[in-house]
TIFIRO-426369 format. One record per residue (C-alpha): x, y, z; residue in one letter. Coordinates in steps of 0.001 Angstrom, whole numbers, padded with zeros to 6 digits, always signed. Example, Ala and Ser with C-alpha at 12.3 -4.5 7.8 and 13.67 -1.06 7.14 Angstrom:
<rs>
+012300-004500+007800A+013670-001060+007140S
</rs>
This chain:
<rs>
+011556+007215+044317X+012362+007871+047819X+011583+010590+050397X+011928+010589+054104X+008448+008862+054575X+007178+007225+050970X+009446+004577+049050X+008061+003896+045621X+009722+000913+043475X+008876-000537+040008X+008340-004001+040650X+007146-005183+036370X+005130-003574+034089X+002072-001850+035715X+003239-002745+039268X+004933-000772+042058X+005757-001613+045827X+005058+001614+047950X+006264+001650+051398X+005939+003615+054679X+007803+001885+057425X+006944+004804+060362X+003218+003016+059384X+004119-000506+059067X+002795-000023+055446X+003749-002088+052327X+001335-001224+049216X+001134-003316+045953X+000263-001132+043629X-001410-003398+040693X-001696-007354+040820X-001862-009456+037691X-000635-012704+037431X+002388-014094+038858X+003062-010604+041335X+004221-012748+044109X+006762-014172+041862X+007887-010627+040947X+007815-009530+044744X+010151-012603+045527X+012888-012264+042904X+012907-008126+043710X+013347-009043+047058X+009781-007645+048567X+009300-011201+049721X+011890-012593+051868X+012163-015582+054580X+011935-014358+058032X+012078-016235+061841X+011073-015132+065065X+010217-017137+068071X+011438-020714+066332X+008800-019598+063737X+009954-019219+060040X+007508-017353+057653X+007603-014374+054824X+007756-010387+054794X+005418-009290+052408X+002600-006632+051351X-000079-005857+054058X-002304-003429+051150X-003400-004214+047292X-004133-001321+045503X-006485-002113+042512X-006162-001469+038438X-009315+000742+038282X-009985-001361+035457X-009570-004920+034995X-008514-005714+031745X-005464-004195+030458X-004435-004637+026694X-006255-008144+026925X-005115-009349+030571X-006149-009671+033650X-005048-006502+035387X-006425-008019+039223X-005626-010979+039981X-005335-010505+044204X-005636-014413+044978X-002177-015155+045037X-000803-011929+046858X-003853-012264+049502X-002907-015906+050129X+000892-015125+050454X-000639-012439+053208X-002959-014941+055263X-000546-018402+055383X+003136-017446+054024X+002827-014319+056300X+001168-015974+059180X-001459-013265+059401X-004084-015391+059905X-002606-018154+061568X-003606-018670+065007X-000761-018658+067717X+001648-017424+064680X+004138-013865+065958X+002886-012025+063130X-000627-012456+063733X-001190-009389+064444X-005293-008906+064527X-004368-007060+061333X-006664-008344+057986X-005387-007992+054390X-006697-004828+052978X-007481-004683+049479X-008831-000964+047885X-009837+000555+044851X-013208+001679+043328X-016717+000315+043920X-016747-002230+040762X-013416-003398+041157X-013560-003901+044848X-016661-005589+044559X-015729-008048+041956X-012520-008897+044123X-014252-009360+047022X-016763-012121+045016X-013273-013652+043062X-011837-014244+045769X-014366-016619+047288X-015379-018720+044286X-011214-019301+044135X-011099-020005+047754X-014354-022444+047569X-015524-022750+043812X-019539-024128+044361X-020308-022596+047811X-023183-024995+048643X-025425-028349+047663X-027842-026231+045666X-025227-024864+043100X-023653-027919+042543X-026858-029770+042396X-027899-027169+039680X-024502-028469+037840X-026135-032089+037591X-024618-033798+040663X-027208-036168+042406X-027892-034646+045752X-026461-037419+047625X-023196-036425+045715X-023517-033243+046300X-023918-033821+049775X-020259-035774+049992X-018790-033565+047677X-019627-030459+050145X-018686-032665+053319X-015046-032875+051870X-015769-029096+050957X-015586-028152+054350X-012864-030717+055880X-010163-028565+053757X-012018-025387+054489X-011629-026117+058217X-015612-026541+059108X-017332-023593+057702X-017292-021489+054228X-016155-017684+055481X-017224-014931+054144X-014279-012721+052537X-015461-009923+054848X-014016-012526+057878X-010566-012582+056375X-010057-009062+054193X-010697-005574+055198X-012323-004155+051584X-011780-000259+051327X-013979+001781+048386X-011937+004746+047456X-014428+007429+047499X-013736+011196+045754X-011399+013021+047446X-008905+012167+050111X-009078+009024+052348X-007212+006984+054833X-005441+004266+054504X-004655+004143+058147X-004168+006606+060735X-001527+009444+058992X-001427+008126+055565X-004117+009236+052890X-004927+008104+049028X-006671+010142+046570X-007323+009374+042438X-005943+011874+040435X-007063+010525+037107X-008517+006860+035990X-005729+004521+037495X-003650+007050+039219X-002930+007672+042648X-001473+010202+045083X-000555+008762+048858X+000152+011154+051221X+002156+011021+054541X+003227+013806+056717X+003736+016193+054597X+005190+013714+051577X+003258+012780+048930X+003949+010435+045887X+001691+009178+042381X+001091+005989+041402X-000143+005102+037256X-001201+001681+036739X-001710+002563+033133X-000217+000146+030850X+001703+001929+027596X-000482+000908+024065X+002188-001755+023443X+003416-002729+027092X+002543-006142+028339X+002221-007644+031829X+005507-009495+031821X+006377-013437+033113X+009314-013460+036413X+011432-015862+034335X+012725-016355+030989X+011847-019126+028678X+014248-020307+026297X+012196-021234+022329X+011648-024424+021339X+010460-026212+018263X+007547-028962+018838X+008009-032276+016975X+005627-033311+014763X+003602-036005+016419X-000231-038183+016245X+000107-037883+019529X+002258-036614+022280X+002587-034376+025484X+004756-031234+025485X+005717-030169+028845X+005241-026352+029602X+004859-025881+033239X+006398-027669+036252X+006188-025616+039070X+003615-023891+041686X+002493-020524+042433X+004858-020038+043957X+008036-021043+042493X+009206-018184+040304X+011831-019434+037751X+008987-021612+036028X+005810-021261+034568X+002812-023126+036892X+002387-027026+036350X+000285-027264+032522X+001053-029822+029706X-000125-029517+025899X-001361-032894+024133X-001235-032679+020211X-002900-034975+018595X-003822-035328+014656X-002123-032333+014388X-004603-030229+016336X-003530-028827+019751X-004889-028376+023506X-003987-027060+026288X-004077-028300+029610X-005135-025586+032004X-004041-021822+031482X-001710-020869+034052X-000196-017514+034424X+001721-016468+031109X+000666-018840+028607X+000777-016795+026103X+004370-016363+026916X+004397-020103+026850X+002651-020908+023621X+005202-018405+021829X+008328-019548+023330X+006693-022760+021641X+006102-020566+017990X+002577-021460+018282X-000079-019173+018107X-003145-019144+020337X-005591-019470+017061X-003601-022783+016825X-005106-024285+019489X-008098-026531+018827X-009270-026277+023087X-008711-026723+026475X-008722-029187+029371X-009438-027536+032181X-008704-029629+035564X-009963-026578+038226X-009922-022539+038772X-007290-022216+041200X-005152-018868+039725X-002109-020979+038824X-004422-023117+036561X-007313-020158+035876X-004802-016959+034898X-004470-017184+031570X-007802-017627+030641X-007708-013936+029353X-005007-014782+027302X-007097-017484+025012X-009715-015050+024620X-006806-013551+022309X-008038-016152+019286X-010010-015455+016234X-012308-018106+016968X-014141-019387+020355X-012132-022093+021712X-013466-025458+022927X-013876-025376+026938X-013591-029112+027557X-014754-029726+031753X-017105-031373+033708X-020567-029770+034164X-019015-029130+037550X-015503-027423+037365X-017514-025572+034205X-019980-023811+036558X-016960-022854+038862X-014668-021557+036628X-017674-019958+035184X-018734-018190+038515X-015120-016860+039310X-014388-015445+035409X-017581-014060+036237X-017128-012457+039057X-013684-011276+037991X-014944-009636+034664X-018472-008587+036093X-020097-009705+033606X-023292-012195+033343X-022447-016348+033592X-023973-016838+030252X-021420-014651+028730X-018790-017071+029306X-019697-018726+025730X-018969-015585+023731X-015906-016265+024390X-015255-020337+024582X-017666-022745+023500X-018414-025187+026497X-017959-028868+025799X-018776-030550+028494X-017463-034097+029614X-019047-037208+031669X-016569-037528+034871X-015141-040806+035344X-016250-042411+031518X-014295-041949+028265X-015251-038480+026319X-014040-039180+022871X-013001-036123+021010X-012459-036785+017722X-010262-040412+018161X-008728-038773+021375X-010363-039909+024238X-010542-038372+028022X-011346-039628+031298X-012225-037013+033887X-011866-038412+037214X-012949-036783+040608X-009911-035292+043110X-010225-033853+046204X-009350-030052+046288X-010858-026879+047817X-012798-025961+044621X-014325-028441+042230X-011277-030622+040544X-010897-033150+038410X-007683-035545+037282X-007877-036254+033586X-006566-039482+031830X-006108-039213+027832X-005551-042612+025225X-005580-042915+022141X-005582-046123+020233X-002584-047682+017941X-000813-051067+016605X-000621-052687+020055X-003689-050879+021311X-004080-047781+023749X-001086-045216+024668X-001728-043211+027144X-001051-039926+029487X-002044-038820+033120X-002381-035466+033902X-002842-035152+038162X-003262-031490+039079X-004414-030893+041444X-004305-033898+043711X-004399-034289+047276X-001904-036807+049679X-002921-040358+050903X-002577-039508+053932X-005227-036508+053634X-007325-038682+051780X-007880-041286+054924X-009007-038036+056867X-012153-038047+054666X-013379-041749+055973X-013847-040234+059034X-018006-038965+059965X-017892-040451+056194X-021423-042323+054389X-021144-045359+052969X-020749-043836+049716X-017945-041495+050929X-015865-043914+052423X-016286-045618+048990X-015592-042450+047297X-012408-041935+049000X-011341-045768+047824X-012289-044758+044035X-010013-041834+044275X-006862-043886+045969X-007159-046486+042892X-007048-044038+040477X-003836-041792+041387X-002406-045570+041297X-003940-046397+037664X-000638-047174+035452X-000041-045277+032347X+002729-044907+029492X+003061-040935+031551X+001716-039836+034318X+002429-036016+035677X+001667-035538+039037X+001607-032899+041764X+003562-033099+044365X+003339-029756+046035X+002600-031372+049521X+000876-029600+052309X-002828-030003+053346X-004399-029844+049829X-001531-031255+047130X+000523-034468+046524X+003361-036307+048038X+005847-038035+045751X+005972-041026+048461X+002444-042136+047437X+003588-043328+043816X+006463-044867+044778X+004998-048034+043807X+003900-047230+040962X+003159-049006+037587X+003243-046307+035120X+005956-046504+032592X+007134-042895+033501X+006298-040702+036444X+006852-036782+035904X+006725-034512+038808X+005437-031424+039119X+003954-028713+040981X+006345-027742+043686X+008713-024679+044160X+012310-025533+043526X+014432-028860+042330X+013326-032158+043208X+014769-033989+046470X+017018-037046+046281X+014235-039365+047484X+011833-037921+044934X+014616-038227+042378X+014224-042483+043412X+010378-042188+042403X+009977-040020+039190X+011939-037446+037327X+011324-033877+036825X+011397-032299+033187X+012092-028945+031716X+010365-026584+029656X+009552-027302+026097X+010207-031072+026139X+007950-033750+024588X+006948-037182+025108X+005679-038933+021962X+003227-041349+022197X+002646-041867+018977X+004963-040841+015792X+003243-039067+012945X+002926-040449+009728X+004909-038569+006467X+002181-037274+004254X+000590-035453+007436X+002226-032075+006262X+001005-032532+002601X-002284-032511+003531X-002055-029198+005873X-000414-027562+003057X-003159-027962+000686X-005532-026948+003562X-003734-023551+003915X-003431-023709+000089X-007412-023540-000612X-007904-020959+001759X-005929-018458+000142X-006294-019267-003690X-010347-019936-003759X-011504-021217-006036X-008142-022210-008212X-007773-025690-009545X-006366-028839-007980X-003859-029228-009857X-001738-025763-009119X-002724-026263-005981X-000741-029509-006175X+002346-027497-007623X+002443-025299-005289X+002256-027929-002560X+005186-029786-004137X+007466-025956-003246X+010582-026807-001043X+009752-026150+002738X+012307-025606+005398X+012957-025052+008878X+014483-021265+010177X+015366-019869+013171X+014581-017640+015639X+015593-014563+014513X+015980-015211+010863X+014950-011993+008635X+012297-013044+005969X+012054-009511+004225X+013532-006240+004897X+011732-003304+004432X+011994-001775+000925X+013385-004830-000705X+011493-006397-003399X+010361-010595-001861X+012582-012861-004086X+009865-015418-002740X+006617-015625-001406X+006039-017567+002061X+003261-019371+003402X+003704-019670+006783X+003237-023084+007793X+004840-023236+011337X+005560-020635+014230X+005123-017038+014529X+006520-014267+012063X+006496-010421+013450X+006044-007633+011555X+008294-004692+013034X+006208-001661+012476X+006970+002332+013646X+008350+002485+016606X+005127+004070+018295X+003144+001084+017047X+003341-002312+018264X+004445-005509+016377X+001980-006860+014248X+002116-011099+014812X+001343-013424+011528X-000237-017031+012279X+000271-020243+010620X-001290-020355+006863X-000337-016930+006886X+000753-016083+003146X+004304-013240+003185X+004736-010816+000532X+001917-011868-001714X+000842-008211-002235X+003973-006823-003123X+004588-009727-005912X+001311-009229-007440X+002057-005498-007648X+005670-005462-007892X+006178-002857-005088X+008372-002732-002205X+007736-004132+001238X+006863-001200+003816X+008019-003250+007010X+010618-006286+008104X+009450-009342+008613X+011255-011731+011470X+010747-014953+012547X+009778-014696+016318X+009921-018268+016597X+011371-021387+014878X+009312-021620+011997X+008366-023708+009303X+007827-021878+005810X+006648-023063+002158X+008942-021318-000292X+006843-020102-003437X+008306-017989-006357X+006900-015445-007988X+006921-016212-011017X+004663-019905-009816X+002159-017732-007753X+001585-015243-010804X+001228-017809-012919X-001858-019650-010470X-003078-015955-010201X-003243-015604-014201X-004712-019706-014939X-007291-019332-012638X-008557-015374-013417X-007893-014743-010168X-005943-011297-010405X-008688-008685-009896X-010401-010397-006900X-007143-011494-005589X-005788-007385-005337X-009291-006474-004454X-009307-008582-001298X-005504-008093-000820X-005615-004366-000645X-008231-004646+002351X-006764-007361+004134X-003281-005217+004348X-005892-002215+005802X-007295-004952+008507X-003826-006018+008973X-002836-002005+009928X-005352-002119+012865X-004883-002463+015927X-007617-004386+016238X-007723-007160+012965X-003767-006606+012513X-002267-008706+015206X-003028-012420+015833X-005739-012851+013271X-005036-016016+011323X-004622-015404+007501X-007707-017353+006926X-009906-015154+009226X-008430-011993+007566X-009168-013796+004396X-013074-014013+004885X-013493-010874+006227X-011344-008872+003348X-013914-010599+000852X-016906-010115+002616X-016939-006465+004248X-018570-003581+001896X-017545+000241+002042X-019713+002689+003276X-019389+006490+002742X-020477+009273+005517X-021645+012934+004609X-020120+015695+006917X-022882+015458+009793X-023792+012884+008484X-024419+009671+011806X-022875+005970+011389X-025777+003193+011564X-024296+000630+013944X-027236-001490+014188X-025815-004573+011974X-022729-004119+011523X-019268-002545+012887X-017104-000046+010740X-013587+000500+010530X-012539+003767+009559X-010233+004210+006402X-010616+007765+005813X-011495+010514+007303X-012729+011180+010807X-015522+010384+013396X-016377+012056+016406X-017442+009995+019228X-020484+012084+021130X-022661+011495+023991X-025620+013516+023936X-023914+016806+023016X-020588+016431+023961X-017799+015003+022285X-015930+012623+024185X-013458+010819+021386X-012346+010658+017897X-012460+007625+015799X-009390+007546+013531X-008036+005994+010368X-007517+002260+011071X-010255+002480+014331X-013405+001003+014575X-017174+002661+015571X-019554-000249+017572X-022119+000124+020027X-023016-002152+022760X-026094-002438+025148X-025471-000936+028621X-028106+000925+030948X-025465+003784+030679X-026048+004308+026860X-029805+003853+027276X-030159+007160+029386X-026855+008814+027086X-026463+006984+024037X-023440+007437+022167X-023319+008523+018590X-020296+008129+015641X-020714+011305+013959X-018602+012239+010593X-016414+015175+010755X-015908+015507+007140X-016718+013123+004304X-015314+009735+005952X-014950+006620+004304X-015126+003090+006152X-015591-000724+006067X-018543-002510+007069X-018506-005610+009031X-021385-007943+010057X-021710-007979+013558X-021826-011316+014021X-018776-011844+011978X-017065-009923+014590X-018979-011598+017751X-017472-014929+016583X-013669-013078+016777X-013205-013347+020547X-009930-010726+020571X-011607-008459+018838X-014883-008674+020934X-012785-008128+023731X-010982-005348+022121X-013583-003870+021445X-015635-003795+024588X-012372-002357+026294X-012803+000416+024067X-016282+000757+025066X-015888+000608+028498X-013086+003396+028409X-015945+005670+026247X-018468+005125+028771X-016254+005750+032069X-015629+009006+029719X-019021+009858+029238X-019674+008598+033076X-017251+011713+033998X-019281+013888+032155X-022590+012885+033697X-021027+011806+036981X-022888+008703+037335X-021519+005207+038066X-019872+003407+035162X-021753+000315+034240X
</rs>
């Protein structure tokens, strides 16, 4: 949209570049992860020289999501942008031509301006002083070096954001921007700017089924079975936008973890075909954005996953989620469980050991080595993100204590400890690798990483880059390792049936297909059933509804065998995937020889209800659906008649609840949508109340059963949130 004063582009999903030359104005509407690389390959962000001096165009303004989570992502995420602003932009660089006295402004409401402003510094400094990381169980004379080094790469001094950002509140009613150019909300995440007569409107609003999208493409791949191995899914920077940000996986014993969660790795993990409740945990090496991102993206599991730090980069990464989410530090665990590691001794996790190892870095950091042990004893993989040069690291001896300069030693001999793979950063600059450094050594394989772009010929001499999706294996699998995952999934969805059919079953033909590859069409009768064993199968719904997404140990078309009906959808592979064939006739006759038919339809019947929700129906494992379908009791509602909420949430099934805060209604809960209550010092003064419009029928779930589901938690607290910035409209009070 274009007038004579306003320019608005769509730059992705959610995100639009508004411009007003005649004001030297460039607005970024919205900023989740990975903008920057969006700006770049629109051509916002270009390379620019004046005076001898090369640097970037760029936004000067950030205009906020009013609300930060958007269908289960991070909807601000200004770190990036703001630091393309301040160095790639020069605008804080002394001496540079377009340093300007002019600050990065960032602006949206109270809340969301606030928790920028206190994201923001935890990312640019993590711990902000001896006490915190003292509290974290450093000794204080560690502490003490640790915040020395602190302030060498902070130049001196920790800033306050105020020093480098101008923060704007946008109150009711118009307000500047700058001198001639005015914003006003129109509605929750919608704007109107106004120039000379001009005016324009901005929605941040996400669509129910629209996503926050990756810059680049990434092409599937099918992981090799493996004890142990490292699958490569991120080689570049922040800043490089073809490729996702530097992150490995290691399987091992056929569980999975990540390394670090970098901007779309969710987009990662199903280019992959595996599904977030796949993954066993994560290592987490620092809370830099290109490492921190995709935290939100985990949460998207039916089951907390394992938060493997030190104490130290823990309490960081706790303090910016934090401060990004506003919500209380101790909430961090209802959403990963916290496993915390010694730095610099062997954690062993279940036969796979890891070594976190001190590295020097603006916030709290930490190298991690991983080994596990086979015929001719330990194999073993590097992971070096983020790392800083040699040469930096002699900087550190000087005003240094004995125990720094002896620090700084420690953390030259370990970049330089050989192992069978070592993947390093090599971004370069004041705060990340050179390639130079490890050009003596040892390891058997040196893969480099972490920089925008392909790698030099003299880096090319040293190590070798990799691409996305490829695997290193450390150590081969054995044979029978799928036998016993079969039987796993088996159990879980035939309880209590005997060994022995289980055994049949297990001895089915399995086989590989495609991406692609049709499993059922809607209104055909299955001619087998499936148990998903591998990869990701979606369920193509109505178009006004979004794909549903099956897990592994997943069973396909189980419902319509055991009541020879048609299928309702089409089911597609969205991945390779790996699939135990099972025909009818061999499932009916398990159902039948273990007197299994009337509690198998009973469950069935409400796990294909959970599986039509929007909030049970897409990424819940088969095994999770499983549990709940047996366990959650109907309850029946009078016309009038008020939903109890204190144990337990409901899902509607039929019928109709209104949604009221003290006399008003403010919602309806439908068919298929759920009726919770959580504490807030809103609902204390207004409480809201799920009242039955007619005679309503719903499912009862224990609370806690859903407290343990961390995507449906979250879910469900966006839904919350949205009823109480509702209700706040009708009180006008603050939102909580």
């Amino acid at each position: 949209m274009e007038g004579r004063l306003l320019k608005k582009t769509r730059v992705s999903s959610g995100v639009f570049w508004v411009e007003i030359p005649e004001h030297d104005l460039r607005i970024l509407c919205g900023c989740p992860a990975d903008t920057v690389k969006h700006l770049m390959q629109r051509g916002f962000i270009n390379t620019l020289e004046e005076g001898g001096v090369t640097f970037e165009s760029g936004p000067n303004a950030i205009l906020l999501s009013d609300v930060s989570v958007q269908n289960g992502e991070f909807a601000n995420l200004s770190e990036f942008p703001v630091l393309q602003m301040l160095y790639r932009q020069g605008m804080i660089i002394q001496g540079h031509p377009n340093n300007k006295g002019q600050k990065p402004l960032i602006m949206g409401t109270a809340e969301q301006v606030a928790a920028q402003r206190e994201y923001i510094y935890r990312g640019n400094y993590g711990l902000i002083s001896e006490e915190e990381m003292i509290a974290a169980g450093l000794a204080p004379e560690t502490a003490a070096e640790y915040m020395r080094i602190k302030k060498i790469f902070a130049f001196g001094t920790i800033r306050s954001p105020e020093e480098l950002i101008d923060f704007r509140v946008i109150p009711t009613g118009p307000a500047p921007i700058v001198e001639g150019v005015e914003i006003e909300r129109v509605n929750t995440n919608s704007y109107r700017i106004s120039c000379g007569g001009e005016s324009l409107e901005v929605s941040l609003n996400l669509g129910s089924s629209d996503q926050y999208t990756p810059p680049y493409l990434l092409s599937p791949h099918k992981i090799k079975p493996a004890y142990f191995s490292v699958v490569h899914t991120g080689e570049g920077d922040g800043w490089d936008p073809s490729r996702p940000c530097m992150a490995s996986i290691i399987t091992f014993q056929r569980d999975i973890y990540l390394i670090d969660a970098g901007p779309g790795v969710l987009h990662s993990l199903n280019a992959l075909g595996i599904s977030v409740n796949e993954i066993a945990g994560i290592f987490h090496t620092h809370a830099h954005d290109d490492h921190f991102a995709g935290l939100t993206s985990l949460v998207r599991a039916d089951h907390r996953l394992r938060y493997y730090a030190t104490p130290l980069v823990r309490a960081s990464v706790t303090k910016k989620l934090a401060a990004l989410m506003s919500f209380p530090e101790e909430d961090f665990s209802n959403y990963f469980d916290p496993c915390d590691l010694k730095e610099g001794e062997w954690n062993s996790i279940g036969g796979l050991e890891v070594r976190p190892v001190f590295s020097p870095h603006p916030v709290e950091t930490t190298v991690m080595f991983f080994r596990a042990l086979w015929e001719e004893g330990y194999r073993s993989y590097a992971h070096f993100a983020d790392i800083c040069s040699m040469k930096r690291l002699e900087t550190f001896h000087e005003g240094a204590s004995p125990e720094g300069t002896a620090l700084a030693e420690r953390v030259r001999r370990e970049y330089l400890t050989p192992v069978n793979v070592k993947k390093l950063d090599i971004g370069g600059g004041l705060i990340h690798g050179e390639a130079e450094d490890f050009r003596d050594d040892l390891s058997e394989r040196l893969v480099l990483a972490h920089k925008t772009g392909p790698l030099t010929d003299r880096e090319k001499e040293i190590g070798t880059d990799t691409s996305f999706g490829m695997q290193d294996i450390l150590i081969p699998a054995s044979e029978n390792a799928d036998e016993r995952r079969i039987r796993k999934h088996l159990r879980h969805n035939f309880p209590g049936a005997c060994e022995h059919d289980l055994a049949m079953l297990a001895n089915c033909p399995a086989r590989t297909l495609s991406i692609g590859s049709i499993l059922y069409r809607k209104e055909n009768h299955p001619e087998q059933i499936y148990l998903l064993l591998d990869g990701l199968v979606e369920i193509l719904g109505p178009e006004d509804q979004p794909n549903n997404i099956l897990t592994p140990g997943s069973m396909i078309g189980e419902i319509n065998c055991l009541t020879n009906t048609c299928l309702e959808q089409t089911y597609r592979a969205a991945s390779f995937i790996y699939v135990l064939e099972i025909r009818p006739a061999m499932y009916l006759h398990v159902i039948e020889q273990n007197n299994l038919r009337h509690s198998i339809r009973n469950y069935l019947e409400r796990k294909q209800f959970l599986m039509r929700t929007d909030l049970l129906g897409d990424r819940i494992s088969g095994v999770t659906l499983n549990e709940i379908a047996r366990t959650m009791e109907e309850v029946q509602l009078s016309r009038g008649e008020t939903a109890c909420l204190d144990q337990a949430m409901l899902l509607v099934a039929a019928g109709e609840l209104e949604v009221r805060c003290g006399d008003r209604t403010i919602d309806r809960v439908m068919p298929g949508g759920p009726a919770i209550s959580f504490a807030s010092p809103l609902t204390e003064k207004h409480p809201l109340k799920y009242v039955a419009v007619g005679d309503v029928v719903a499912y009862g779930i224990p609370r806690q059963t859903i407290d343990a589901i961390p995507i449906a938690r979250w879910k469900l607290l966006e839904r919350f949130n949205r009823l109480c910035r509702n209700c706040c409209t009708l009180f006008q009070e603050d939102s909580p």
